[in-house]
N, C-alpha and C positions, 0 to 999 in steps of 0.2 A: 142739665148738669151732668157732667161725668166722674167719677173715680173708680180708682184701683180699688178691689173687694179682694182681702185673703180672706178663708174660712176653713176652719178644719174641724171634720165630720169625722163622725165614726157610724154604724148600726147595729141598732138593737134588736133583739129579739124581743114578742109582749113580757115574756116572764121578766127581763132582765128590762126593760121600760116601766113597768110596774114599782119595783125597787128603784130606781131612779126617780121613778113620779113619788115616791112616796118619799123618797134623801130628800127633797127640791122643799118639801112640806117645813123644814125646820126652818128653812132660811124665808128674808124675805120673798115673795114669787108674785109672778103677775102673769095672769092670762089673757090672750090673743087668740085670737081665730082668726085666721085669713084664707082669702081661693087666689090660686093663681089660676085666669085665663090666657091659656097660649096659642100660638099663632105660629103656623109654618104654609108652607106647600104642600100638595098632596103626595109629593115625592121628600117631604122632610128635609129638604133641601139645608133648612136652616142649620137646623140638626145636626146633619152629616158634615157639617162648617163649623162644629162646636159654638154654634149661635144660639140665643135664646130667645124669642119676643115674648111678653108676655104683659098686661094687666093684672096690677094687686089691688085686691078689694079689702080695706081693711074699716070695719065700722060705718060703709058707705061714702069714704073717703077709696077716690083711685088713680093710682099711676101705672105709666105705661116704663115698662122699661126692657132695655134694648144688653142682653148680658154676653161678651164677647171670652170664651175663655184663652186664658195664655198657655198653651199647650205646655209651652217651654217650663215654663212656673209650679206646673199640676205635677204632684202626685200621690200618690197615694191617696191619705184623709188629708193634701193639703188642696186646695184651690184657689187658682189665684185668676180673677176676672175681672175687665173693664165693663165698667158700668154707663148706662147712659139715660137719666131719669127726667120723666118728663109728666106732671101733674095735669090730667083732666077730668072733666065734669061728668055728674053718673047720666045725662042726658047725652054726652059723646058717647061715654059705657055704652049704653044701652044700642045705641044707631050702629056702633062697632058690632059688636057682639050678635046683633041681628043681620048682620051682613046688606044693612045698609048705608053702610060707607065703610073703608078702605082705611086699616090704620094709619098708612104713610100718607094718606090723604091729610089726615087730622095734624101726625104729629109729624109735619114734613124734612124736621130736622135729622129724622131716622133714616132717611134716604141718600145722605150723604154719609154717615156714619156705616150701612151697610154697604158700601162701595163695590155694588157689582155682584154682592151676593146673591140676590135675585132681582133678577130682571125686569119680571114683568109684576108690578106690582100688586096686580089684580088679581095673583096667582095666589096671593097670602092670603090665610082663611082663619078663623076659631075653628083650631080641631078638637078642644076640650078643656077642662079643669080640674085641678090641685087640691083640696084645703087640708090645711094646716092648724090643728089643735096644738096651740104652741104655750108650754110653760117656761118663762125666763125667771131663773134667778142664780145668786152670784155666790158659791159657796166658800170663796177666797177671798180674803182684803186686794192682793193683788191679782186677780183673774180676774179677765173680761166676764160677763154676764155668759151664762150657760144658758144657751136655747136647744128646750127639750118640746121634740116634734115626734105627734102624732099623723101622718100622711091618710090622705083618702083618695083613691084615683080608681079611675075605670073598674069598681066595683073591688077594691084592692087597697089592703090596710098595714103600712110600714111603721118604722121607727127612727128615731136617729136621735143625735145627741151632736149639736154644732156651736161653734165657737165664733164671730166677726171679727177676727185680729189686725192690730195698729203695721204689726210685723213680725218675724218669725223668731223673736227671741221670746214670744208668750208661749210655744208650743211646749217648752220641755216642763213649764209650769203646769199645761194640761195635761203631759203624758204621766204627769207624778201624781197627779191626782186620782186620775183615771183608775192609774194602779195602785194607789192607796184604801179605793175603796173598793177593788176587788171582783168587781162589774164586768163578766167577758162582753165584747163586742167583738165588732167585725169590720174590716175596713170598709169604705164610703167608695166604690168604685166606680158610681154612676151619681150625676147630682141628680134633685127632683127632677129634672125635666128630663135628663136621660134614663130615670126609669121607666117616668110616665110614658115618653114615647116606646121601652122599649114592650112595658104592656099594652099599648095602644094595638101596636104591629102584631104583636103574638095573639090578639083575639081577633083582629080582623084575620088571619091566616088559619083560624078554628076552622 
């Protein structure tokens, strides 16, 4: 299945996550945990294509998904990505993930959606994982659900504060929020996956 994904991010620092985590406490909220496992080349190839692969594990349910960003679309805290999601079994997880079998073996549909991006398919590897301490809840009658994330990656612990928007007339409803309650952040420059890679590269280069 595919669709268009807008999302607008912002980041936090722990002080000012803390105060958020604790706003999110009045209203209704519900907690998620999830890992992303991602997949590139050893040259990051995907990456460097604004490409995404990756596995969400969420409660031992898992989908593979394939995240294309619209450069054109992107800026700032806004993002805008085609999506291409494909549901399997934690016995494929697993064969995946141990590097015995080949994603685009499994989910062969990804092969035509990556068109040329890489090659040689055999080249795609797990280089590592994500998770995500995530509280959803909805401080507005008319605002999308606020997903408030805790990141953990390559021994390295972030923030952020994200929105799944229908379309771009929901943002000035976030941005008056935002500054209603007085919360500095920071803009979203990188998504998760381009942080994580860009920690990944900075510790192998130690």
């Amino acid at each position: 299945m595919d669709n268009t994904e807008v999302e607008y991010k912002v980041m936090l620092d722990e002080a000012n996550y803390k105060i958020i985590l604790l706003l999110s406490q009045q209203y209704d909220f519900k907690n998620v945990t999830q890992t992303n496992y991602y997949f590139d080349t050893t040259d990051f190839l995907l990456s460097r294509n604004k490409t995404t692969l990756r596995i969400r594990e969420i409660k031992n349910t898992y989908k593979a998904t394939l995240k294309i960003k619209d450069v054109e679309k992107t800026d700032n805290n806004i993002t805008v990505s085609n999506e291409y999601d494909y549901c399997i079994e934690k016995n494929v997880f697993n064969s995946i993930i141990n590097n015995e079998k080949n994603i685009l073996e499994i989910v062969t549909d990804l092969n035509s959606v990556l068109d040329g991006r890489v090659k040689n398919s055999d080249s795609l590897k797990y280089i590592g994982k994500l998770t995500t301490e995530r509280i959803i809840f909805k401080p507005m009658d008319d605002m999308k659900p606020a997903e408030l994330d805790k990141n953990i990656y390559c021994g390295f612990i972030d923030y952020e504060l994200e929105w799944e928007l229908n379309n771009y007339r929901e943002i000035p409803i976030i941005e008056q929020w935002l500054k209603n309650i007085n919360v500095p952040y920071y803009d979203c420059i990188h998504s998760k996956y381009g942080r994580f890679i860009k920690k990944l590269i900075a510790d192998k280069n130690l």
